[in-house]
C-alpha positions, 0 to 999 in steps of 0.5 A: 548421416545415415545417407552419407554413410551409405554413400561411401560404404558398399554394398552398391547396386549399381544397375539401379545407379546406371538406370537413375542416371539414364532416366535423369539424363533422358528426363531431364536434358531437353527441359533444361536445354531450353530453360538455360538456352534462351539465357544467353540470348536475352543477355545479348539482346539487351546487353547490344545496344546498352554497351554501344552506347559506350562503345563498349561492345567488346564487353558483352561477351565476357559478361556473357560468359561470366553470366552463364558459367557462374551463375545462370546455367548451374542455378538453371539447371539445378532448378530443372533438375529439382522440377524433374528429377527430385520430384520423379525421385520423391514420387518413386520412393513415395510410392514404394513406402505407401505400396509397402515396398520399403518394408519388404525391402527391409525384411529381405535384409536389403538397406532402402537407403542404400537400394532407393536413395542412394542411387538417385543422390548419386545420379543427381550429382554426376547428371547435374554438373554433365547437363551444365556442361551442355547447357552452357554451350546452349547459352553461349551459342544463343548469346552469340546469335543474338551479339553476332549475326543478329546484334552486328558485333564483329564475331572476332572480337567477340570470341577474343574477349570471351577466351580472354576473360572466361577462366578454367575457374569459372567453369569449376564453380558452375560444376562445384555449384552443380554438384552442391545443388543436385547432391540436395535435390537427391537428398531432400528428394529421399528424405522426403520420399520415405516420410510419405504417408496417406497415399496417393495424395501423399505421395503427390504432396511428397514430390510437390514438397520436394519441388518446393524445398528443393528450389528454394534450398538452390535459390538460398544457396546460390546467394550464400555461395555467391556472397563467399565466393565475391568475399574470397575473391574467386 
């Protein structure tokens, strides 16, 4: 709650929310790039022949989209962030604690909440939802290369049906999901972070934990979220 509270309530340091995000975004787009990219590709693959022999070849592009917009990319790229990011975030609060920093923090009248914490659940939750973005063209584009010039579907009926199919909605709940997953990376991440303790080593069982409980909270999470959003038919 304290978190949350900060959140919304000033003091902000902003420079240290602007530097998490660049370090997040630097850290983060190329491994998510090609965790998501390759998606999109394998769905085409093996979805080409499968629905021609249906002759329903017109059906693999809105599979395709609905695939990557609701569930691989947001899931993807949450659990790269998590891999990346949470576990950067985890180290660094980690190291503060064990260093005494968070200490000397609290005895300068400055919130480690509000200094170490926060900026890294702010950042997580704008950098998510903008790496989707990209990684989702990423697996749309590969998806097309593997259906089109590869897999010999006729580009224009491919592009028909994807536009025909993908809805505004389905790109709001890839981002809504985004959001919801890097605001628990950020989250766990500091919680996990300023309960360091031991050292080195704890600091590297704080960012290992982080990982840990970060991708499995994603993975429980998408299953739920999936179950609701199926039962409210959206």
């Amino acid at each position: 709650m304290n978190v949350l509270w900060c959140v919304f309530t000033g003091p902000r340091y902003w420079g240290e929310l602007v530097r998490m995000m660049d370090v997040l975004a630097r850290r983060c787009l190329i491994p998510v790039g090609l965790a998501v990219a390759p998606v999109g590709a394998v769905i085409s693959l093996q979805g080409v022949e499968a629905f021609r022999e249906f002759g329903a070849e017109g059906m693999l592009s809105p599979m395709l989209g609905t695939s990557v917009f609701r569930q691989y990319s947001p899931m993807l790229a949450s659990v790269m962030v998590a891999a990346q990011a949470g576990s950067s975030i985890s180290a660094r609060i980690g190291t503060m604690k064990v260093r005494g920093q968070i200490d000397a923090l609290a005895v300068m009248s400055v919130d480690p909440v509000r200094y170490v914490v926060v900026p890294g659940l702010i950042a997580c939750i704008v950098v998510t939802p903008l790496l989707n973005v990209i990684t989702t063209i990423l697996g749309l584009a590969s998806g097309w290369l593997f259906a089109v010039p590869i897999g010999g579907i006729n580009h224009g009926i491919f592009m028909a049906n994807l536009f025909a199919e993908i809805t505004p909605m389905d790109l709001w709940v890839g981002l809504g999901k985004c959001m919801v997953f890097g605001g628990a990376v950020g989250i766990i991440a500091g919680y996990l972070g300023l309960r360091t303790t031991g050292g080195a080593e704890g600091v590297g069982r704080a960012a290992n934990n982080t990982v840990v409980a970060t991708i499995l909270l994603i993975t429980l999470a998408d299953y739920a979220l999936g179950l609701l959003l199926l039962a409210l038919q959206i």
